[in-house]
Every structure is written in structure tokens, then in C-alpha cells.
MARLORO-887968 format. One record per atom (N, C-alpha, C): residue in one letter; residue number from 1; z, x, y. Coordinates in Angstrom, 1 decimal. Atoms other than C-alpha are relative to their C-alpha. Last residue first. Layout:
# MARLORO-887968
(atom 'A'; NUM; (Z; X; Y)) ...
This chain:
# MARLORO-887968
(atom 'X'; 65; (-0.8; 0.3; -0.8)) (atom 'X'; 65; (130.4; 65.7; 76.0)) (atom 'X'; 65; (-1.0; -1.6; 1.2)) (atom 'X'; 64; (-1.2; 0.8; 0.5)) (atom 'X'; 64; (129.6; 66.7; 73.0)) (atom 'X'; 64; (0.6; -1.2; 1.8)) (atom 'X'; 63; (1.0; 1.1; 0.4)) (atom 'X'; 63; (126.0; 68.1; 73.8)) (atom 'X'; 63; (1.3; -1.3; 0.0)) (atom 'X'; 62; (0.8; 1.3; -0.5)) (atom 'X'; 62; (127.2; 70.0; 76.1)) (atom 'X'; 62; (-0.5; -1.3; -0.4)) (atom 'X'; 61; (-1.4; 0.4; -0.9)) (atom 'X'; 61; (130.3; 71.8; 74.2)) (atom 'X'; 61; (-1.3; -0.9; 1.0)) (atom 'X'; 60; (-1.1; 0.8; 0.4)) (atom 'X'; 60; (127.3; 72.4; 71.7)) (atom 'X'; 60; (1.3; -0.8; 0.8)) (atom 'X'; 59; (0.6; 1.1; 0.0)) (atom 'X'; 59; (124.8; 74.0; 74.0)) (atom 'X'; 59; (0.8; -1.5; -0.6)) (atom 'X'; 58; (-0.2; 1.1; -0.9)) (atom 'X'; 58; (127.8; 76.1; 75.2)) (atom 'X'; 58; (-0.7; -1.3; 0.0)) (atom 'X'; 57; (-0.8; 0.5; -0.7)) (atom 'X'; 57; (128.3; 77.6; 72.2)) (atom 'X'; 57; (0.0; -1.2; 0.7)) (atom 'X'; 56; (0.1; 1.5; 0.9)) (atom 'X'; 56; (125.1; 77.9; 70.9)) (atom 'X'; 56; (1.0; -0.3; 0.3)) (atom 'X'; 55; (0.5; 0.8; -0.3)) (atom 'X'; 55; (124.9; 80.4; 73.8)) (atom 'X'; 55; (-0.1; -1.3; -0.5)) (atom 'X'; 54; (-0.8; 0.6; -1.4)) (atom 'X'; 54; (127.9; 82.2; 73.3)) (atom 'X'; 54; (-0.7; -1.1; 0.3)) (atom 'X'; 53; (-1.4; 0.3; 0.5)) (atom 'X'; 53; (126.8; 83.3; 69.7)) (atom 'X'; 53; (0.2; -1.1; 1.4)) (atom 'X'; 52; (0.8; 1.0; 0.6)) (atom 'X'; 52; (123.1; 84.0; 71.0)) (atom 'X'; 52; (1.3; -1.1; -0.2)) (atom 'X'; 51; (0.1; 0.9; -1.0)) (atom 'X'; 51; (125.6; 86.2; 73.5)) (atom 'X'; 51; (-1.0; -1.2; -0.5)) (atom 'X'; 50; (-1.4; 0.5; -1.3)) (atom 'X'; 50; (127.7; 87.6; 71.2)) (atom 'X'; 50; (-0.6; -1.2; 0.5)) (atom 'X'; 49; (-0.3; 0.4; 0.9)) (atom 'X'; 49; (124.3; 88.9; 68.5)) (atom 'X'; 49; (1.1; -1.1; 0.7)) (atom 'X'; 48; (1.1; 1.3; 0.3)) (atom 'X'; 48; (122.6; 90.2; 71.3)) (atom 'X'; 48; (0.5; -0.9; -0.8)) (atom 'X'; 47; (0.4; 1.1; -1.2)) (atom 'X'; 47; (125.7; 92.1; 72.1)) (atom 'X'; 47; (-1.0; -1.0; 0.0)) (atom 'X'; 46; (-1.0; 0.7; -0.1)) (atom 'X'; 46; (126.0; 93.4; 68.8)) (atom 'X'; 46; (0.4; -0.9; 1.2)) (atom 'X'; 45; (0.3; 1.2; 0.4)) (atom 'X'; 45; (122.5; 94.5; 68.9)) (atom 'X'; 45; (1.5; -1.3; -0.4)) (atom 'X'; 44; (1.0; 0.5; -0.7)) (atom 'X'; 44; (123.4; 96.6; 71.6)) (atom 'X'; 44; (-0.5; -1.1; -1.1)) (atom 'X'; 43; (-0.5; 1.3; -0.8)) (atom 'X'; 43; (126.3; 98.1; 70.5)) (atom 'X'; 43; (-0.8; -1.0; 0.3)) (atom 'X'; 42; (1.1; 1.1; -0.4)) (atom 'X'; 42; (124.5; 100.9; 68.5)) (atom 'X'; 42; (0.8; -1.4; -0.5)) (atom 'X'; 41; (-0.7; 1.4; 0.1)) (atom 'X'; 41; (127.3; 103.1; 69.1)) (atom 'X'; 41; (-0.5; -0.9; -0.8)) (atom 'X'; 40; (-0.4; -0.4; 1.3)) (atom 'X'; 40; (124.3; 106.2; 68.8)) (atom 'X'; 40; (1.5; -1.3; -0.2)) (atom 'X'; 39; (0.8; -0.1; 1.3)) (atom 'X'; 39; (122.3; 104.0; 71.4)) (atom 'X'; 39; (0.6; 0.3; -1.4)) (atom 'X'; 38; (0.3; 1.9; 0.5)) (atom 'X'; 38; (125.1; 102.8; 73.7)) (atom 'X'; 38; (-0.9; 0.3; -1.3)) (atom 'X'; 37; (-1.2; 0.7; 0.3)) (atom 'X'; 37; (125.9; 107.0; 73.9)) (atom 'X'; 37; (-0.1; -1.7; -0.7)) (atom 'X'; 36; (0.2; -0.5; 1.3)) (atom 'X'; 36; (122.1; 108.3; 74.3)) (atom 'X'; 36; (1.6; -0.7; -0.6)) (atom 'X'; 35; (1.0; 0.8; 0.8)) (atom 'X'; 35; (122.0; 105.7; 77.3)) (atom 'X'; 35; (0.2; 0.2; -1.4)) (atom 'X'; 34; (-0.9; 1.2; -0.1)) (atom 'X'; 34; (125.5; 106.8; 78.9)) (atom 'X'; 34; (-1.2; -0.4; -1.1)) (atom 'X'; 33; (-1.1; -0.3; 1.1)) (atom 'X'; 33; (124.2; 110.8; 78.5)) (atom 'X'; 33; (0.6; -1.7; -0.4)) (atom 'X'; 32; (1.2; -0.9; 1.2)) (atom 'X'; 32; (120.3; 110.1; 79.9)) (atom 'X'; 32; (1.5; -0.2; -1.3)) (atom 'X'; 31; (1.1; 1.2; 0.8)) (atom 'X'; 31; (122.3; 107.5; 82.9)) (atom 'X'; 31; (-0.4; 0.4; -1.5)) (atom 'X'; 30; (-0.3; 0.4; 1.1)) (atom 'X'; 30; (124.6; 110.3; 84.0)) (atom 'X'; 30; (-0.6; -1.2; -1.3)) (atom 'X'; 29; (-0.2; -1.3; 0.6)) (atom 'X'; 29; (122.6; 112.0; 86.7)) (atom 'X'; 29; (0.6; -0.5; -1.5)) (atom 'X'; 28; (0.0; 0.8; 1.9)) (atom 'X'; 28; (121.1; 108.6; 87.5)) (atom 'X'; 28; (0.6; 1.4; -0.5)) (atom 'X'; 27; (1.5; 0.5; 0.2)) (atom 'X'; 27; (122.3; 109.4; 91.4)) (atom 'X'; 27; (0.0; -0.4; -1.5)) (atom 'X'; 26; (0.7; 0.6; -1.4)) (atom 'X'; 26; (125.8; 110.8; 91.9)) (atom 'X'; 26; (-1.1; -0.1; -1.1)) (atom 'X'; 25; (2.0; 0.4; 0.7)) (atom 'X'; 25; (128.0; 111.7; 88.1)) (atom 'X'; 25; (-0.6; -0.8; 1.6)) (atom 'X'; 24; (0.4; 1.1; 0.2)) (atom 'X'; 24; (131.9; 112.6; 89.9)) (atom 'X'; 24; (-1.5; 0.1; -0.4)) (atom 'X'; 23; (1.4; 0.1; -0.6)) (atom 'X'; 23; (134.3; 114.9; 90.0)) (atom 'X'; 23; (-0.9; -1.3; -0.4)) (atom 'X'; 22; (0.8; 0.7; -1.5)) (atom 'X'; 22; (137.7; 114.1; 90.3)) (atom 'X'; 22; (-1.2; -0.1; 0.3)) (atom 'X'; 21; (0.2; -1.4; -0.7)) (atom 'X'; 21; (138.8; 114.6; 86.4)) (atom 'X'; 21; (-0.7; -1.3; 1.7)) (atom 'X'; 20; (0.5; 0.5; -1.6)) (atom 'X'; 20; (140.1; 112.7; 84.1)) (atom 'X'; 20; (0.2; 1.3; 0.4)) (atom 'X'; 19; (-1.5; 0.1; -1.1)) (atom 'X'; 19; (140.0; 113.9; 80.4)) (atom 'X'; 19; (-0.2; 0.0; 1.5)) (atom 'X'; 18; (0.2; 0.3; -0.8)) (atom 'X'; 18; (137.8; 113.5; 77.3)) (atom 'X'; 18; (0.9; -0.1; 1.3)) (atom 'X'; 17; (-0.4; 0.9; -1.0)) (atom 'X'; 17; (137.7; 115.8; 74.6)) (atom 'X'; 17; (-0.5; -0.7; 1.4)) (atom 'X'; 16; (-1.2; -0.2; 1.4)) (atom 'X'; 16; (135.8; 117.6; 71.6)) (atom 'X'; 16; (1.2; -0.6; 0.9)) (atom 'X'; 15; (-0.9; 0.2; -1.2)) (atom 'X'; 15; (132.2; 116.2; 73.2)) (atom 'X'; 15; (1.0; 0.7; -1.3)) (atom 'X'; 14; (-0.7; 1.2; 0.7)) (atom 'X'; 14; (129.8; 118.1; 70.8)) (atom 'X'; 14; (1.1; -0.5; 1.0)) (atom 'X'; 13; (-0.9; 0.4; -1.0)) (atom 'X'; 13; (127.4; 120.7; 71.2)) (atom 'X'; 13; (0.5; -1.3; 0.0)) (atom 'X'; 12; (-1.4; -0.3; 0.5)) (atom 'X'; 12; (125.8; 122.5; 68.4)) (atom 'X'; 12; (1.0; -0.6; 1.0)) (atom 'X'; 11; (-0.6; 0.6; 1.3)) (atom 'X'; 11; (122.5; 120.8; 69.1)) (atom 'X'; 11; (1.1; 0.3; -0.5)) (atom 'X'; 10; (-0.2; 1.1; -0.2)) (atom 'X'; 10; (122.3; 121.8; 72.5)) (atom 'X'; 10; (0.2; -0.4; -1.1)) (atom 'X'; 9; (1.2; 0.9; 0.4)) (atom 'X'; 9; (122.5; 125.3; 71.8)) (atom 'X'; 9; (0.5; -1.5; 0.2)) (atom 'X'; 8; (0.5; 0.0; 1.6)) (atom 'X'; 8; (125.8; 126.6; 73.2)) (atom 'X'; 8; (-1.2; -0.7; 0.1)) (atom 'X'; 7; (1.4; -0.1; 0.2)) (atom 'X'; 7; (125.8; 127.0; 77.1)) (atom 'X'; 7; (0.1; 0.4; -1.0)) (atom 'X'; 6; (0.4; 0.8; -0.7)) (atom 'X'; 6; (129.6; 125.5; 77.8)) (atom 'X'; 6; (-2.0; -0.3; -0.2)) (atom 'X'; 5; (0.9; 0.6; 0.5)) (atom 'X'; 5; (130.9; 127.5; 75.6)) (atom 'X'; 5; (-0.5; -1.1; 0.3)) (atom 'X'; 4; (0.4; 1.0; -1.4)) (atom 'X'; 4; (133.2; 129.8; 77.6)) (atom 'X'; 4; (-1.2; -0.3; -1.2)) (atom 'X'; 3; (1.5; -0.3; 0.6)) (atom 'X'; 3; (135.3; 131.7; 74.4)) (atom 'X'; 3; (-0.2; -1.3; 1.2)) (atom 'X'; 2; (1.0; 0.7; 0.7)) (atom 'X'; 2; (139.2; 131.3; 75.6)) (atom 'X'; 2; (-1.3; 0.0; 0.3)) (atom 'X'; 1; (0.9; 0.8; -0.8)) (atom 'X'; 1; (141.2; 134.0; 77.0)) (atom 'X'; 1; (-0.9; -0.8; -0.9)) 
């Protein structure tokens, strides 16, 4: 039977898979875990980065036209 480690110290806890399941995150329950995620990614300035990108874009395809 396998070790239940569900309540290890928070700092020893680590995803080690991910696999569908039916239940579901209601209210902000999952907000705290999606936030700390984008943060350690750190996606976010890569998106700022896209959409400054995107924007000169379009100003150009305006100006041209």
C-alpha cells in the first residue's frame, strides 16, 4: 500500500502528476494555486512583451494603408 502524503510540509510538496479528474475548483478556490503558477512561469512579462509587439503591429498596417 502506498505512503498517503497528501499532508507533507508544504514546502516538501511538489505536483509529481497531472490527471483528469471530475472534480472541480468552485469559487477562487483555485485562484492562490493558478496565480503562484503564472508567477513561477513568469509568463507575464512575455505577454507584455506580445502585445506591445501586436500593437506596433497594427499601428503600422494603419499607417500603410
Amino acid at each position: 500500500m502506498a505512503k498517503d502524503t497528501r499532508f507533507q510540509d508544504k514546502k516538501e510538496q511538489k505536483i509529481s502528476a497531472i490527471q483528469p479528474t471530475d472534480e472541480r475548483m468552485t469559487g477562487r478556490a483555485g485562484l492562490a494555486l493558478f496565480e503562484a503558477y503564472i508567477r513561477n512561469i513568469q509568463i507575464l512579462p512575455l505577454i507584455d512583451c506580445s502585445m506591445v509587439w501586436l500593437d506596433a503591429q497594427k499601428q503600422q498596417r494603419s499607417c500603410h494603408h
